[in-house]
N, C-alpha and C positions, 0 to 999 in steps of 0.2 A: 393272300399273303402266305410266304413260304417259311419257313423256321429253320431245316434242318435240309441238310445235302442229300444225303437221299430224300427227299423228297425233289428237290429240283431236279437230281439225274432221272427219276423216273419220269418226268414232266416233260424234259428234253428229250428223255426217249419215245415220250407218245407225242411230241411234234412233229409235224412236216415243216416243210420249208425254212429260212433262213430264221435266225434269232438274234435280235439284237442285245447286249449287253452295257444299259447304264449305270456305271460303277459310281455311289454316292457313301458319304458319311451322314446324308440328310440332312433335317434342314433346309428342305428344297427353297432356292430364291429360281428365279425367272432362267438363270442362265441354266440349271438341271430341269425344268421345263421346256427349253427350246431344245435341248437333247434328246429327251424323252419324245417328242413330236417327232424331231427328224427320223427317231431312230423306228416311230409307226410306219412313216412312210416310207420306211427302208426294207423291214423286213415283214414276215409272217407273224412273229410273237416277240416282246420283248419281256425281258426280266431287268428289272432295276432293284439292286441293290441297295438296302441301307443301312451301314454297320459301320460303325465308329471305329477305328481301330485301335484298340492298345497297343499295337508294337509299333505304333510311328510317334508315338508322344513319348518325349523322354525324361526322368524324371520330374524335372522341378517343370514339367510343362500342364495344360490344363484339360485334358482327359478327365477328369472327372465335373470341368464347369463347362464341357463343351456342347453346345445347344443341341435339344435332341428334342423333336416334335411328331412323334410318329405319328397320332391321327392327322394333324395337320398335315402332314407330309402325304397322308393318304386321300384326305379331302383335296388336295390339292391336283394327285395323279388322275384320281376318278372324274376331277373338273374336264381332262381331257381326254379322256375315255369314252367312245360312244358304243353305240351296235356296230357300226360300219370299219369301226379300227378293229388295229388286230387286238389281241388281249393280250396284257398287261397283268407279268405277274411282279412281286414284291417280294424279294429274299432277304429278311432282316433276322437272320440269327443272331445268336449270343458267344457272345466272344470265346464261352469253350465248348461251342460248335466249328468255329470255325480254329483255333490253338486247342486242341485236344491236351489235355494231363498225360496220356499214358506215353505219347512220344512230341518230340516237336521237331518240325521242319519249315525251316527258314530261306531266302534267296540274299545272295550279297552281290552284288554289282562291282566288281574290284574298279577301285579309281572313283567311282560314283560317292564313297563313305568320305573321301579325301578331306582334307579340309582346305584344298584349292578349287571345292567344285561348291557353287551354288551355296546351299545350306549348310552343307558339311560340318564346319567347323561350329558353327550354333547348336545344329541340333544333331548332335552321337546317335547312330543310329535310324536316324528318322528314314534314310532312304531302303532301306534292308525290309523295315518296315512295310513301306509301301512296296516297293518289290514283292516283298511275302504275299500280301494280302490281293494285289495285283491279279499275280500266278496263281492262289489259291481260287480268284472268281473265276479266270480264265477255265481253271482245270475242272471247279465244280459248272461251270454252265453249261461248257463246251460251245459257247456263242461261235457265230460264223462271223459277228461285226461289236467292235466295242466305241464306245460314246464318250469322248472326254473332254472338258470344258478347256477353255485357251489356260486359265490357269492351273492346269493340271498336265502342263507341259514333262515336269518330270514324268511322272504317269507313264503320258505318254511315250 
């Protein structure tokens, strides 16, 4: 298990070959396991992701009751982890590892925030949100392939 970004760039940088990136909020159900699977038999190493994010829940939303099982979530990846896979690593920082105090940078999506697209209009902010934290994995992993479930269409 990973904690901190530099630690994953140095990780990335003593890899070869491809890495896959499974982006979760944990929680793992079946549908972030058949990801995780594919994404072994896709590349050399994957890193999956488990971090809640605070910039896509907006206020009156439930970031603080939202289900968070990290051993379980660990017992669960090591269920399919053998010798013969590749290894499996685990990036679960803390939220100001990942939104630093001294500066902060965000992604907006123009049109995407609207309140004629999708969630918009419900939830202020939620897509900027996911956009940030998105960008942020992409940029700390530097993966060659990312893993996202059918319900993770925006994401996508």
């Amino acid at each position: 298990m990973i904690r901190s970004i530099r630690e994953v760039r140095e990780l990335k940088a003593s890899l070869g070959g491809r890495v896959g990136l499974v982006p979760t909020m944990g929680f793992l159900h079946q549908g972030h396991l058949q990801l995780l699977d594919l994404a072994m038999k896709q590349n050399e190493a994957v890193i999956m992701s488990i971090f809640v994010n605070p910039t896509q829940f907006g206020p009156n939303e439930d970031f603080g009751r939202y289900p968070r099982d990290l051993e379980g979530d660990l017992s669960k990846i090591s269920s399919l982890v053998s010798k013969d896979s590749p290894p499996v690593f685990v990036f679960a920082p803390e939220a100001s590892e990942m939104y630093s105090s001294e500066y902060a940078t965000f992604v907006d999506l123009e049109g995407i925030n609207s309140s004629d697209y999708a969630e918009g209009s419900s939830r202020p902010g939620h897509f900027r949100g996911v956009a940030t934290v998105v960008t942020k994995l992409f940029n700390v992993t530097q993966a060659n392939r990312a893993y996202f479930g059918a319900k993770d269409g925006m994401q996508w």
